[in-house]
N, CA, C and O atoms as a printed pandas DataFrame, in Angstrom:
     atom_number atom_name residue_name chain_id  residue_number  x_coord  y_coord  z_coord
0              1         N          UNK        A               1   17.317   38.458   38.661
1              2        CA          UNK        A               1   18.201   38.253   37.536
2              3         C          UNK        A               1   18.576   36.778   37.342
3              4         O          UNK        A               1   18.243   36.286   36.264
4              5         N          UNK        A               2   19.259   35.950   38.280
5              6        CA          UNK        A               2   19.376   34.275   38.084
6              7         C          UNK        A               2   18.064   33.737   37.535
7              8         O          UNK        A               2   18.140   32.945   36.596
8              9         N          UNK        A               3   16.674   34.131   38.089
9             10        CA          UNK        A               3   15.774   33.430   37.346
10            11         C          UNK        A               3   15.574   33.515   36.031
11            12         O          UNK        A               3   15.379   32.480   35.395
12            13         N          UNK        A               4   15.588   34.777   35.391
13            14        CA          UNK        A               4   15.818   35.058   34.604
14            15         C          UNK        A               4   16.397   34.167   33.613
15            16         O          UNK        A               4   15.986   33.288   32.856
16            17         N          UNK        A               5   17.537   34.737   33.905
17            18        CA          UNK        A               5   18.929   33.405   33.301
18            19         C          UNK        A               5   18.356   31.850   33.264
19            20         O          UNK        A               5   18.506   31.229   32.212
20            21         N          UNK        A               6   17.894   31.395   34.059
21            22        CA          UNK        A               6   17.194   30.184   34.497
22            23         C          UNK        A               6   16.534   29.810   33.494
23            24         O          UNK        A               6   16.818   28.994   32.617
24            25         N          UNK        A               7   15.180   30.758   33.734
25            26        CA          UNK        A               7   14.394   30.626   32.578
26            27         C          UNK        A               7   14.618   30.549   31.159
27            28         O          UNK        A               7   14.130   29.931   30.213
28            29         N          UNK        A               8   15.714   31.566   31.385
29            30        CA          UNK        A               8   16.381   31.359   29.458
30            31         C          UNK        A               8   16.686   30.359   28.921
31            32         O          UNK        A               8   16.273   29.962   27.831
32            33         N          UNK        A               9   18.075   29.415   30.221
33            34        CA          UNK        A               9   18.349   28.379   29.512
34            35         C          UNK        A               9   17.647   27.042   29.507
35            36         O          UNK        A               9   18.060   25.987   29.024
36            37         N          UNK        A              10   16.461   27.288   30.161
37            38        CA          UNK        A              10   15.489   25.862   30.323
38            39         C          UNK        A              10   14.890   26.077   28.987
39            40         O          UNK        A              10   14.944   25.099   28.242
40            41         N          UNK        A              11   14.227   27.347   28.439
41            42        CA          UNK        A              11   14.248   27.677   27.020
42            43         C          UNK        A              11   14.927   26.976   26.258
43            44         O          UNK        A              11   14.416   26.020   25.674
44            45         N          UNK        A              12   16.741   27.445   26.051
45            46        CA          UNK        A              12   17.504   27.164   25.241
46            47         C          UNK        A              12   17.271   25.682   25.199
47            48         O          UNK        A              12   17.146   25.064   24.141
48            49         N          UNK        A              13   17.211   25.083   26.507
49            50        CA          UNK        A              13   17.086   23.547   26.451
50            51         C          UNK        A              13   16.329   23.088   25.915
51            52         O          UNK        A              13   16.668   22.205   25.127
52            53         N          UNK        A              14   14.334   23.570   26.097
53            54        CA          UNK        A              14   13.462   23.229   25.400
54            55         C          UNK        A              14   13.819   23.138   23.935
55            56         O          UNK        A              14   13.631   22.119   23.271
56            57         N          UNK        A              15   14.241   24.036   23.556
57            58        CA          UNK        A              15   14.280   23.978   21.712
58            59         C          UNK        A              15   15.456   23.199   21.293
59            60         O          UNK        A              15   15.457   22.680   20.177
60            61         N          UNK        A              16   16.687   23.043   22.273
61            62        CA          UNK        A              16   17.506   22.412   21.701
62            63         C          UNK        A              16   16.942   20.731   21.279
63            64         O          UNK        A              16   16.929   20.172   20.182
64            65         N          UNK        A              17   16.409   20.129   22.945
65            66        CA          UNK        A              17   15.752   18.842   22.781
66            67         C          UNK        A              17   14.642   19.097   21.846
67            68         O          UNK        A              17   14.276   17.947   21.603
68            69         N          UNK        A              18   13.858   19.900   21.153
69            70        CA          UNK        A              18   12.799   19.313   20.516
70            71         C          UNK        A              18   13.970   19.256   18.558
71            72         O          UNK        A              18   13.895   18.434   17.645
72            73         N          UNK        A              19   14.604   20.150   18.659
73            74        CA          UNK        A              19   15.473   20.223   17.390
74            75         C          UNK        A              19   16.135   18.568   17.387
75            76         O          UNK        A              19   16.119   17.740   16.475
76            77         N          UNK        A              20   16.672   18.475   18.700
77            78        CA          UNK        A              20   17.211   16.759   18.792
78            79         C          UNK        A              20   16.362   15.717   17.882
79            80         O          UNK        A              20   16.683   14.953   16.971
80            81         N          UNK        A              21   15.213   16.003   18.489
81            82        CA          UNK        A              21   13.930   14.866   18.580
82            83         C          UNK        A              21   13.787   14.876   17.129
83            84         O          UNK        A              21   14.294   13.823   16.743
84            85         N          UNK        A              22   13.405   15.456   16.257
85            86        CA          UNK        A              22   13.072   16.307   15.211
86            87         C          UNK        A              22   14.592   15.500   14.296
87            88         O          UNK        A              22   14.281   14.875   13.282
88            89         N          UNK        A              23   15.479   15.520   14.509
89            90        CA          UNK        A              23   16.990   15.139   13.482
90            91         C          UNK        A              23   16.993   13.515   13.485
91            92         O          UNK        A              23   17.440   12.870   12.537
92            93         N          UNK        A              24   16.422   12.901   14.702
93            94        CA          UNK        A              24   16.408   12.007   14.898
94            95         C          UNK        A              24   15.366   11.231   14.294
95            96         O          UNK        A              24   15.488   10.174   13.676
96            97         N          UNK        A              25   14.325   11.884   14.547
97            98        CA          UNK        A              25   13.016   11.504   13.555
98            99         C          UNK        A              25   13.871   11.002   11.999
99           100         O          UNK        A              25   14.072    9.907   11.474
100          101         N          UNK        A              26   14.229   12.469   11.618
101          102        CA          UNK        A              26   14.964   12.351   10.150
102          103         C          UNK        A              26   15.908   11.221    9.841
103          104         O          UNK        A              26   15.931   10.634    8.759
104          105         N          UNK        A              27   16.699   10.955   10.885
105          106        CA          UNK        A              27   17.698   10.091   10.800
106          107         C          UNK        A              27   17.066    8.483   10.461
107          108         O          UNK        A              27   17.272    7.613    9.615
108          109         N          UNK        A              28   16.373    8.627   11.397
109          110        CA          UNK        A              28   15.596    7.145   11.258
110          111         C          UNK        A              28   14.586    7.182   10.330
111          112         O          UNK        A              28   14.404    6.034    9.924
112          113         N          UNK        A              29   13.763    8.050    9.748
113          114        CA          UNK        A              29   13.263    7.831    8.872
114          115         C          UNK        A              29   13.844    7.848    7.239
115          116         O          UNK        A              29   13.281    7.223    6.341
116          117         N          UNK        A              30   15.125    8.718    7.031
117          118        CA          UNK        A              30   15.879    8.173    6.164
118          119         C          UNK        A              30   16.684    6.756    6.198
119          120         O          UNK        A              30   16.974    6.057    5.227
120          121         N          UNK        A              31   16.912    6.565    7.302
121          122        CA          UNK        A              31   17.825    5.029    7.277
122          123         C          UNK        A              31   16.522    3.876    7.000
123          124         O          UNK        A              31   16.607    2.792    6.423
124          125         N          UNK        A              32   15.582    4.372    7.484
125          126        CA          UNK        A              32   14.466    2.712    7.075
126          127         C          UNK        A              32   14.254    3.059    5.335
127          128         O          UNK        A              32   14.683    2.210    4.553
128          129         N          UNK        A              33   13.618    4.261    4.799
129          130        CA          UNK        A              33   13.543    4.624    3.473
130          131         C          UNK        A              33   14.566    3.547    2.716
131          132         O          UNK        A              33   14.249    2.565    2.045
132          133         N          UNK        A              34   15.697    3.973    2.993
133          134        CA          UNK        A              34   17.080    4.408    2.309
134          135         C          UNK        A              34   17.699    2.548    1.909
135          136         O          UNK        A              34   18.308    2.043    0.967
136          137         N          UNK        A              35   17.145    2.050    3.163
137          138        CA          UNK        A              35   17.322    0.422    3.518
138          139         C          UNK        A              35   16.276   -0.237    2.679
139          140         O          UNK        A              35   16.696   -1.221    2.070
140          141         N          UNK        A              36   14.621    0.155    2.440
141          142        CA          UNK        A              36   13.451   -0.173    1.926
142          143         C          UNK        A              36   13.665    0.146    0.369
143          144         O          UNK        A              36   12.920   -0.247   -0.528
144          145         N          UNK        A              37   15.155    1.159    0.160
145          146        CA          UNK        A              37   14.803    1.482   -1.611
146          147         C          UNK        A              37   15.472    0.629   -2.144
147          148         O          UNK        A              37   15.209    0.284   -3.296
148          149         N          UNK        A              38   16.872   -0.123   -1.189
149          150        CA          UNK        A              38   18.163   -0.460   -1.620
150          151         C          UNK        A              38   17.449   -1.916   -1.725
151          152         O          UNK        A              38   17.811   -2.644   -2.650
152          153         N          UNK        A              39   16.568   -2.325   -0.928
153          154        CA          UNK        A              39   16.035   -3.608   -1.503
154          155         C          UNK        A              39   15.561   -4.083   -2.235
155          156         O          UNK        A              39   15.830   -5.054   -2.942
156          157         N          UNK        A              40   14.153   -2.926   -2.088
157          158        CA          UNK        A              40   13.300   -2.824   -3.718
158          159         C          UNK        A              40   14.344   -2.579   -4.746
159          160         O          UNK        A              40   13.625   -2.503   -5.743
160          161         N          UNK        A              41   15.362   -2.432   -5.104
161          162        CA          UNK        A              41   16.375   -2.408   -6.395
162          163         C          UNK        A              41   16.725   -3.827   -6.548
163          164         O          UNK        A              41   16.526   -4.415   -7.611
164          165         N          UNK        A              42   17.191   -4.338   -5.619
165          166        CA          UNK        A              42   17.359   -6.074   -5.373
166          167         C          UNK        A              42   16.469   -7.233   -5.791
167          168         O          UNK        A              42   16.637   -8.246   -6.470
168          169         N          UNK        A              43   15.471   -6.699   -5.132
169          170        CA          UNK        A              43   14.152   -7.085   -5.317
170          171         C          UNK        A              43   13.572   -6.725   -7.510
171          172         O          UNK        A              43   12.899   -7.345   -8.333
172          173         N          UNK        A              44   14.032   -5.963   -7.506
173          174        CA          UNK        A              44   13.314   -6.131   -8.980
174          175         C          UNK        A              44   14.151   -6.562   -9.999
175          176         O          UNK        A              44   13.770   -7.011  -11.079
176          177         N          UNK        A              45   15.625   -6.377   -9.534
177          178        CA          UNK        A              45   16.675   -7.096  -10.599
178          179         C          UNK        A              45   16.524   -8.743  -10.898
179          180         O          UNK        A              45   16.583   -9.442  -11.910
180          181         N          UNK        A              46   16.234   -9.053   -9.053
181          182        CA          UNK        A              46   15.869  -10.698   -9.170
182          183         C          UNK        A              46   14.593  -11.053   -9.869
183          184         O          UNK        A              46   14.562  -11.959  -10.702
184          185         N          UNK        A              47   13.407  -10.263   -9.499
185          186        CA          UNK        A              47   12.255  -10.421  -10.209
186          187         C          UNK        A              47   12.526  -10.274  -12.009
187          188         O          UNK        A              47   11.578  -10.586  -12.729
188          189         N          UNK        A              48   13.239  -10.013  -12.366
189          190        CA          UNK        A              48   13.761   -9.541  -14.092
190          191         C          UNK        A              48   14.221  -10.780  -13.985
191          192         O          UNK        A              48   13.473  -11.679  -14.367
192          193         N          UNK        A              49   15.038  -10.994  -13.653
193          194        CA          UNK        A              49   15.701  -12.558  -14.001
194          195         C          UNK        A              49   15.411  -14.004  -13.739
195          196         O          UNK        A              49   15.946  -15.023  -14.176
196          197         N          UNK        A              50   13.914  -13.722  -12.482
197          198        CA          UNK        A              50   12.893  -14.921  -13.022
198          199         C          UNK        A              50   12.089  -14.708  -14.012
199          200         O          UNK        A              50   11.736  -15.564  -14.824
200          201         N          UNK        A              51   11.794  -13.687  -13.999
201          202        CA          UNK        A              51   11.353  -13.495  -15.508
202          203         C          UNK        A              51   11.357  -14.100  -16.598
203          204         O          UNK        A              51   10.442  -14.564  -17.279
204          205         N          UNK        A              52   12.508  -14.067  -16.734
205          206        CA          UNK        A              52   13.199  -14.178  -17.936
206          207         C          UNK        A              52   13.804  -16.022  -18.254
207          208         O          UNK        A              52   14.026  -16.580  -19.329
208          209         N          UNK        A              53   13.943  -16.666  -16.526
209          210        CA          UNK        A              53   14.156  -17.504  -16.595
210          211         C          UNK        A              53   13.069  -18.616  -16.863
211          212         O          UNK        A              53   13.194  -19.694  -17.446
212          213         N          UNK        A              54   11.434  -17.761  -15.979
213          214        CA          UNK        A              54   10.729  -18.812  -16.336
214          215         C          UNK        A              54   10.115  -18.963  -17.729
215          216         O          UNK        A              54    9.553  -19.966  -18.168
216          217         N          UNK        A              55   10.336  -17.705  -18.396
217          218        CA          UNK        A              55   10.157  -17.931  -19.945
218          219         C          UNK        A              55   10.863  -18.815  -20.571
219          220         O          UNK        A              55   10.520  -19.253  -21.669
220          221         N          UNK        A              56   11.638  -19.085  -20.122
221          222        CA          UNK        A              56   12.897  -20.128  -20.759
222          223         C          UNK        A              56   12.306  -21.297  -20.286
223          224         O          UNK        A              56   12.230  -22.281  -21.022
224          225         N          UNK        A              57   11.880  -21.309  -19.144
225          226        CA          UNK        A              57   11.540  -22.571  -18.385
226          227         C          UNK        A              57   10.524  -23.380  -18.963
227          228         O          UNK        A              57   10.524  -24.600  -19.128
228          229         N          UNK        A              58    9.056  -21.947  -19.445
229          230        CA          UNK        A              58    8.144  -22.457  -19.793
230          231         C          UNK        A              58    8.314  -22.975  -21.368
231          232         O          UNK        A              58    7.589  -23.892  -21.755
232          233         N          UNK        A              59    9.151  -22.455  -22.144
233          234        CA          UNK        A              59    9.209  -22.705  -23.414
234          235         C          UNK        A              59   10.270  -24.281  -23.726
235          236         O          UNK        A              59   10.220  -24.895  -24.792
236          237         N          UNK        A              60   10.981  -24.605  -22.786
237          238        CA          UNK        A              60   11.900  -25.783  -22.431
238          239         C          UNK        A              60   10.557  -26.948  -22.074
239          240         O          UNK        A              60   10.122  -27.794  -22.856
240          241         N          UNK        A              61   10.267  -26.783  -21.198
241          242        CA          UNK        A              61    8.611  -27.660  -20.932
242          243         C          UNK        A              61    8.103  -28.005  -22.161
243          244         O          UNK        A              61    8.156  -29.096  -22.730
244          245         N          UNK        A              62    7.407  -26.560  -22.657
245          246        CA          UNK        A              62    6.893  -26.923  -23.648
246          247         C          UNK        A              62    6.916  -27.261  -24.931
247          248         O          UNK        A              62    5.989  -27.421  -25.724
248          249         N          UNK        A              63    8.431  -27.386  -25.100
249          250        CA          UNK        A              63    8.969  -28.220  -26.261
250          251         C          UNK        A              63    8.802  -29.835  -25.742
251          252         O          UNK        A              63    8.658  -30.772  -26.527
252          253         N          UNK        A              64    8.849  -29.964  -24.293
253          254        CA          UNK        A              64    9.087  -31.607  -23.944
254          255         C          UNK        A              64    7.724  -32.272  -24.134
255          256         O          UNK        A              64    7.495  -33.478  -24.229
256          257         N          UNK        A              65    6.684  -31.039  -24.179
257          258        CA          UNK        A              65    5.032  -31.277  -23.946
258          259         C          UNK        A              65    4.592  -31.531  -25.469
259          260         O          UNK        A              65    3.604  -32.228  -25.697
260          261         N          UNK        A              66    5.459  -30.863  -26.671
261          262        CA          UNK        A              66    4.769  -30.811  -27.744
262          263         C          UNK        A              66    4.104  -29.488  -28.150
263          264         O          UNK        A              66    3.889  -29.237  -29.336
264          265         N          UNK        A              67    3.799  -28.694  -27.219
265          266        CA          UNK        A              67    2.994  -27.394  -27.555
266          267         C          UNK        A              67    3.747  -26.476  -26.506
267          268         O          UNK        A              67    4.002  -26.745  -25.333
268          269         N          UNK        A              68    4.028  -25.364  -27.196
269          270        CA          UNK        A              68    4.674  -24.222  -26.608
270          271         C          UNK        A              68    3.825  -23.731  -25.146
271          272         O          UNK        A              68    4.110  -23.564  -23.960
272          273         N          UNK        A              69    3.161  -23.669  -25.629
273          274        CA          UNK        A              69    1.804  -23.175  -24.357
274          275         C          UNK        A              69    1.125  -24.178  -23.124
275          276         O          UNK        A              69    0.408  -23.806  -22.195
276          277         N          UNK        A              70    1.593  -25.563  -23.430
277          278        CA          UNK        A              70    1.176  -26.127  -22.243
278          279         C          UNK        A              70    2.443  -25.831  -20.884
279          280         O          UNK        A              70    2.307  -25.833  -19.661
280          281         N          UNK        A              71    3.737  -25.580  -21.821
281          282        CA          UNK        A              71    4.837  -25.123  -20.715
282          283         C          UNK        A              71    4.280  -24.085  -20.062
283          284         O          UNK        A              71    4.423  -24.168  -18.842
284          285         N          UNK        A              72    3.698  -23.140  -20.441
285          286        CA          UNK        A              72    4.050  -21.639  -19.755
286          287         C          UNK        A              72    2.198  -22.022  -18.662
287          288         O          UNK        A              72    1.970  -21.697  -17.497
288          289         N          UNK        A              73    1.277  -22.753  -19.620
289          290        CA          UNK        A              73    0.300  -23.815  -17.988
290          291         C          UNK        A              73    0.606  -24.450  -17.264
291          292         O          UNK        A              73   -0.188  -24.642  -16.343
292          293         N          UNK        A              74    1.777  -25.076  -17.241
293          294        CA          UNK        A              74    2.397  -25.540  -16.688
294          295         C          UNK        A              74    3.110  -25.016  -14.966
295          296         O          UNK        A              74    2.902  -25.273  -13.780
296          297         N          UNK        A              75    4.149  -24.037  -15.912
297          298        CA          UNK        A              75    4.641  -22.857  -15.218
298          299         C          UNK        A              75    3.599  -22.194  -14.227
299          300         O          UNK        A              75    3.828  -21.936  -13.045
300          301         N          UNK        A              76    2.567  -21.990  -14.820
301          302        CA          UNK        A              76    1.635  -20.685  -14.316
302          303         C          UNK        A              76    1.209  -22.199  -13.073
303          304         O          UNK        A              76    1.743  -22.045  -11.975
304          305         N          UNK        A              77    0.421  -23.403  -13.205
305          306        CA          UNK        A              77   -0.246  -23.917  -12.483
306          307         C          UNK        A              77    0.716  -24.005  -10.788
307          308         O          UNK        A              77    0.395  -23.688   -9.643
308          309         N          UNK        A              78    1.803  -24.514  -11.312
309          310        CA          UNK        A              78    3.112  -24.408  -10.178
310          311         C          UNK        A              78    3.289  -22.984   -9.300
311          312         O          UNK        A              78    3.854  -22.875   -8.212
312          313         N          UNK        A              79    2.497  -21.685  -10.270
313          314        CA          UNK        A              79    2.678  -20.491   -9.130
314          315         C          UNK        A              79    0.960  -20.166   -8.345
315          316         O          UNK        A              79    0.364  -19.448   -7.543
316          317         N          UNK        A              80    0.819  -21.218   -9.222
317          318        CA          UNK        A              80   -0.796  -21.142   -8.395
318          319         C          UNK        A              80   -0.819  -21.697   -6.951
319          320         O          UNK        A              80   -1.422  -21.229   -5.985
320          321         N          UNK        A              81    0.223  -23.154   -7.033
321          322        CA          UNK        A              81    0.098  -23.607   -5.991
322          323         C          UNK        A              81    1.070  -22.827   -5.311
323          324         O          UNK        A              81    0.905  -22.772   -4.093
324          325         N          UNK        A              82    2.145  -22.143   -5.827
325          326        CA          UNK        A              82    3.136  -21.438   -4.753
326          327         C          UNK        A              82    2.521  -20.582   -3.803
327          328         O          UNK        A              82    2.587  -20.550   -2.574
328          329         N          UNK        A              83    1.569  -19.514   -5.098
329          330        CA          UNK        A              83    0.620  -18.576   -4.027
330          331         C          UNK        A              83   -0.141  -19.091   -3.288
331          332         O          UNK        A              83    0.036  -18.634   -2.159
332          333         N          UNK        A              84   -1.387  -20.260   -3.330
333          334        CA          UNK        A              84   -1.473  -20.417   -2.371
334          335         C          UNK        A              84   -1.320  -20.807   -0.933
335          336         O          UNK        A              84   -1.979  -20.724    0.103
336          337         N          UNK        A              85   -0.124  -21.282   -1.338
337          338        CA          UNK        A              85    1.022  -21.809    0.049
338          339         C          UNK        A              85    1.622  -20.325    0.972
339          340         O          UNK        A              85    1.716  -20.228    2.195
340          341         N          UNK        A              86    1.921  -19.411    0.059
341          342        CA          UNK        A              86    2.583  -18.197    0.339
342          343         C          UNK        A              86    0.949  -17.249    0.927
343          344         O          UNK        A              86    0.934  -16.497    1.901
344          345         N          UNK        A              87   -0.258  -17.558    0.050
345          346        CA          UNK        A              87   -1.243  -16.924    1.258
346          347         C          UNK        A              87   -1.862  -17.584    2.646
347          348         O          UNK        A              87   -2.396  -17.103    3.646
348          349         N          UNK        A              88   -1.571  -18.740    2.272
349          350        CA          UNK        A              88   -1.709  -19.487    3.644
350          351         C          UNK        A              88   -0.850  -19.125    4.555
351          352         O          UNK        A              88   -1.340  -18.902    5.662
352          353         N          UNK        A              89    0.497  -18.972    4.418
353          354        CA          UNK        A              89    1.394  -18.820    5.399
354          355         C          UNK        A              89    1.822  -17.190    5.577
355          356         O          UNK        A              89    2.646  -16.693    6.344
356          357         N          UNK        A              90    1.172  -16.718    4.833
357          358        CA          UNK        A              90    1.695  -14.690    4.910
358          359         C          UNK        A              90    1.853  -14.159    6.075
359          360         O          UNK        A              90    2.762  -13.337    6.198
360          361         N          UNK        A              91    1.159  -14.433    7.025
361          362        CA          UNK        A              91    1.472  -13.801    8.644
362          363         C          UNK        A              91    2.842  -14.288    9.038
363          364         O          UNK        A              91    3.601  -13.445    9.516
364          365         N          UNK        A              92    3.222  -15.402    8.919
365          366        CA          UNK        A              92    4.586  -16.060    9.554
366          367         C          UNK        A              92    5.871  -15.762    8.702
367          368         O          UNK        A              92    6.945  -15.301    9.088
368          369         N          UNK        A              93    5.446  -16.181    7.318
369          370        CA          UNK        A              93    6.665  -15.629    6.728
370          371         C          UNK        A              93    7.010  -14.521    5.780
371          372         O          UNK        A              93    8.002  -14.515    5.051
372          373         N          UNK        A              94    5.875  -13.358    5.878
373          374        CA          UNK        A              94    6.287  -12.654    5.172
374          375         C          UNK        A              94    6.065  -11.434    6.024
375          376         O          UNK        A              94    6.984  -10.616    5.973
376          377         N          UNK        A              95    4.949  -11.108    6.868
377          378        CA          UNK        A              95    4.246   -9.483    7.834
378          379         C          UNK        A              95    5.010   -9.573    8.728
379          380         O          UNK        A              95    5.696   -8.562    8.878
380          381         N          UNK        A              96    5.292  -10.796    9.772
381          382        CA          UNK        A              96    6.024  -10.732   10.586
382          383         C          UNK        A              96    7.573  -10.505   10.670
383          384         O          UNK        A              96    8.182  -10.106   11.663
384          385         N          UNK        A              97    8.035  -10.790    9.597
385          386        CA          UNK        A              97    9.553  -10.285    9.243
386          387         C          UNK        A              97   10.059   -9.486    9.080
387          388         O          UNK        A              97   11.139   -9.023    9.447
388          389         N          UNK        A              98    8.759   -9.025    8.057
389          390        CA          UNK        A              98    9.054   -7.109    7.659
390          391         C          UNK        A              98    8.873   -6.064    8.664
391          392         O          UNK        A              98    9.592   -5.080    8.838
392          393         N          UNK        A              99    7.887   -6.380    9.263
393          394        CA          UNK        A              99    7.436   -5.566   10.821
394          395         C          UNK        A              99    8.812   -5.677   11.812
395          396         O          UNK        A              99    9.210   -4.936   12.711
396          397         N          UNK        A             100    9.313   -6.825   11.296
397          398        CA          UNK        A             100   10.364   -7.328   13.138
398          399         C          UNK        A             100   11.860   -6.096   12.101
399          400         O          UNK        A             100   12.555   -5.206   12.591
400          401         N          UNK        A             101   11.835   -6.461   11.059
401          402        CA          UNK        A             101   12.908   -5.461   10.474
402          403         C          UNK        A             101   12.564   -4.301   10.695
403          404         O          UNK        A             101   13.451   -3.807   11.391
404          405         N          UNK        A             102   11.697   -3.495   10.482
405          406        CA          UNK        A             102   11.466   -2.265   10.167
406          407         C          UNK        A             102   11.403   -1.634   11.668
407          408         O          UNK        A             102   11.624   -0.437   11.848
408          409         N          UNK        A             103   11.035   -2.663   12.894
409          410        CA          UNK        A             103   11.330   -2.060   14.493
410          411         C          UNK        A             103   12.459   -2.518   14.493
411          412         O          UNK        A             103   13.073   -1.895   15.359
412          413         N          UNK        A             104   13.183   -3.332   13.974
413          414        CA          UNK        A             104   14.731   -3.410   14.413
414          415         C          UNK        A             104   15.195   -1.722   13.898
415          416         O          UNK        A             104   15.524   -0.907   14.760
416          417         N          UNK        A             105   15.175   -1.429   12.745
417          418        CA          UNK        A             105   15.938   -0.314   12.195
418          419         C          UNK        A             105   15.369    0.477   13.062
419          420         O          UNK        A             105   16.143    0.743   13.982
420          421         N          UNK        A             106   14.284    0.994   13.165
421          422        CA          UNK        A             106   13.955    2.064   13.867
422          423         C          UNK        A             106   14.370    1.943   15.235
423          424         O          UNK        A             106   14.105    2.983   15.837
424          425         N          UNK        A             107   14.969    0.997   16.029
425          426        CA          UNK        A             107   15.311    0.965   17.610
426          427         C          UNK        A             107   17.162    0.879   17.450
427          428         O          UNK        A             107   18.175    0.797   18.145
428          429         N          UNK        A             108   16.870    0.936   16.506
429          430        CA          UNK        A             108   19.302    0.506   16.449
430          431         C          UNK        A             108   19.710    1.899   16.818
431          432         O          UNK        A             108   19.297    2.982   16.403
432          433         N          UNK        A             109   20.713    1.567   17.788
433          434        CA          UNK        A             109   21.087    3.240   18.102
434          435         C          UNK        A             109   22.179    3.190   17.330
435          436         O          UNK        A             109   22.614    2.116   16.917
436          437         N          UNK        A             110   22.780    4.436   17.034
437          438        CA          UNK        A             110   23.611    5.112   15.710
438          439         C          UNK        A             110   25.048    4.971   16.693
439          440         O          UNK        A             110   24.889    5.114   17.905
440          441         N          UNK        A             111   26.217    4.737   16.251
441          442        CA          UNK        A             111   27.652    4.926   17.361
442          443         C          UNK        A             111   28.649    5.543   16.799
443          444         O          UNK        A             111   29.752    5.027   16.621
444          445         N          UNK        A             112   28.273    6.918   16.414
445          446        CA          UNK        A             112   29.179    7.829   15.730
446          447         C          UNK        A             112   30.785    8.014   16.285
447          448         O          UNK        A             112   31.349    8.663   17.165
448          449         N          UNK        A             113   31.004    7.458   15.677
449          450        CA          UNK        A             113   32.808    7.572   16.467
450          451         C          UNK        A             113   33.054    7.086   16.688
451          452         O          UNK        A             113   34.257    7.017   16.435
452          453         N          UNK        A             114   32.373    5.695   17.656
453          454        CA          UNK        A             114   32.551    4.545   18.668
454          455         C          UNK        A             114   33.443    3.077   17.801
455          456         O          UNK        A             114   33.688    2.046   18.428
């Protein structure tokens, strides 16, 4: 009869820890989501408002140039050189950051109450 019993609650235990494992999964995979959506919202409000600024930018230029359209070549030649500065350097400042965030969130322990 004790083994019995034994056996039951090493059971009860098995399913309790895999139900654990399983909430926790959830937990952390909603908190990285949840962190990844709240940025991308950030992320596209600012992208709208360069937008909008470098249209202004390019059309300000290209009143100083004489032709509407050498501003916005202008504009464009300046993100040519940005990108290629930004693909030269993509491992350092952009994969490695996002990777070091996304194991930070996933390793932060939660301190409910604490």
């Amino acid at each position: 009869m004790p083994i019995e019993k034994l056996l039951e609650r090493a059971e009860d235990y098995g399913k309790t820890t895999i139900e654990l494992v399983k909430l926790q999964a959830i937990d952390k995979t909603s908190e990285v989501a949840s962190s990844l959506a709240s940025r991308l919202v950030v992320f596209l409000i600012i992208a709208l408002f360069a937008i909008v600024v470098n249209i202004g930018l390019s059309l300000w230029i290209g009143d100083m140039l004489g032709k509407n359209y050498y501003g916005f070549f202008a504009v464009s030649g300046f993100y040519v050189v940005l990108a290629l500065v930004m693909h030269a350097c993509r491992e350092s400042w952009i994969k490695h950051p996002i990777q070091n965030s996304i194991i930070a969130q996933m390793l932060k322990e939660k301190s409910y109450g604490k």
